[in-house]
C-alpha positions in Angstrom: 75.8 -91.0 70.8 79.5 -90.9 71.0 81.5 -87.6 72.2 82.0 -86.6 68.8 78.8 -86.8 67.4 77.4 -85.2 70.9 79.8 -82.2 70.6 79.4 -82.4 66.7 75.6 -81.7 67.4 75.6 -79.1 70.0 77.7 -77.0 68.0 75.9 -77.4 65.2 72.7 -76.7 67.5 74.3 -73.4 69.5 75.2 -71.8 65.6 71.7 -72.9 64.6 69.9 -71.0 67.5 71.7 -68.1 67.1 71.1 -67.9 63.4 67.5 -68.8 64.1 66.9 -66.3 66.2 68.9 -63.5 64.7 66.5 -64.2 61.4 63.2 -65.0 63.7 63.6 -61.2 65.1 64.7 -59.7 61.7 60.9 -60.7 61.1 59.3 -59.3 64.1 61.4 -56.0 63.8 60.4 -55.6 59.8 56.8 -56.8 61.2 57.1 -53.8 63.9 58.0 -51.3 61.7 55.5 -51.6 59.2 58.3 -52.5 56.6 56.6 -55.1 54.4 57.4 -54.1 50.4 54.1 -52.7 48.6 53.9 -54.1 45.5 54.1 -52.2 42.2 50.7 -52.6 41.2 48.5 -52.4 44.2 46.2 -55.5 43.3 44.6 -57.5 46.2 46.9 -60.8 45.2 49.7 -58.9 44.8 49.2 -57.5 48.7 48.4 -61.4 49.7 51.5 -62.4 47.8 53.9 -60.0 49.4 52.5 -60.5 53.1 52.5 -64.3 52.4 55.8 -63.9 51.5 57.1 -62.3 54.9 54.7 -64.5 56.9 56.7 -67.6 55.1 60.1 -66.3 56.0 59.0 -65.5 60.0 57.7 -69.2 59.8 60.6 -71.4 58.6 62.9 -68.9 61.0 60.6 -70.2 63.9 60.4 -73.5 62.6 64.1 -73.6 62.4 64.7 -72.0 66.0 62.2 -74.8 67.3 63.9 -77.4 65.7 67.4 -76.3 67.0 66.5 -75.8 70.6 65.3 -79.8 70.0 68.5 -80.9 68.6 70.5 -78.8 71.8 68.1 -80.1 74.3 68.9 -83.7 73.2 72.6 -83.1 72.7 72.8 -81.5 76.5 70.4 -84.3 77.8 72.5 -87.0 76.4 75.9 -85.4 77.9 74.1 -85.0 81.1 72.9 -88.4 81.3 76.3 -89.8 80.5 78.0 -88.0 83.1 75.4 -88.9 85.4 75.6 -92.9 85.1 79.6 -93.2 83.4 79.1 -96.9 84.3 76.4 -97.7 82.8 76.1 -100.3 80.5 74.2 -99.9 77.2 71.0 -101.6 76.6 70.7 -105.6 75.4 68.5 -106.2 73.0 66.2 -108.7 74.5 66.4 -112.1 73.5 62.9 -112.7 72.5 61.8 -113.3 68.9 59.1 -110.6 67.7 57.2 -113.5 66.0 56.9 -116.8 67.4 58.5 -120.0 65.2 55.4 -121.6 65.6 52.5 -121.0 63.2 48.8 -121.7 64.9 46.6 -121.8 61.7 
């Protein structure tokens, strides 16, 4: 991962969190105060449909915040690592073939 991509993603992973989690507690404060939308006509799959509805948008705002913290976490652990070991060389592939020349019948 070069700088830019490393800075590229932990920017893009600090704005994500904080979006995340602004939307994740919008859910728990509407889910606190009781402020789910009744439907018009007070049918069972109408009440289903509208509390599957905010149950959906708490889940993809902690989904998102999950995925996010990932995204950081490997940013930062990258930039760590790379100030850690600034010598390092990068990895060789190794040299040996994944399947022999050879065929044994």
């Amino acid at each position: 991962m070069t700088s830019q991509q490393r800075f590229l993603s932990i920017l893009i992973g600090v704005v994500g969190v904080i979006g995340s989690s602004l939307a994740l507690v919008g859910f728990l404060l509407k889910m606190r105060r009781n402020g789910l939308e009744l439907p018009a006509t007070a049918t069972t799959q109408a009440f289903y449909q509208s509390v599957g509805t905010a149950y959906s948008g708490g889940f993809v705002a902690g989904f998102s915040l999950c995925f996010f913290l990932t995204l950081l976490a490997v940013a930062v652990g990258t930039w760590f690592e790379n100030r850690r070991y600034p010598t390092a060389q990068p990895t060789e592939s190794l040299g040996n073939p994944l399947v022999s020349p050879d065929r044994r019948g």
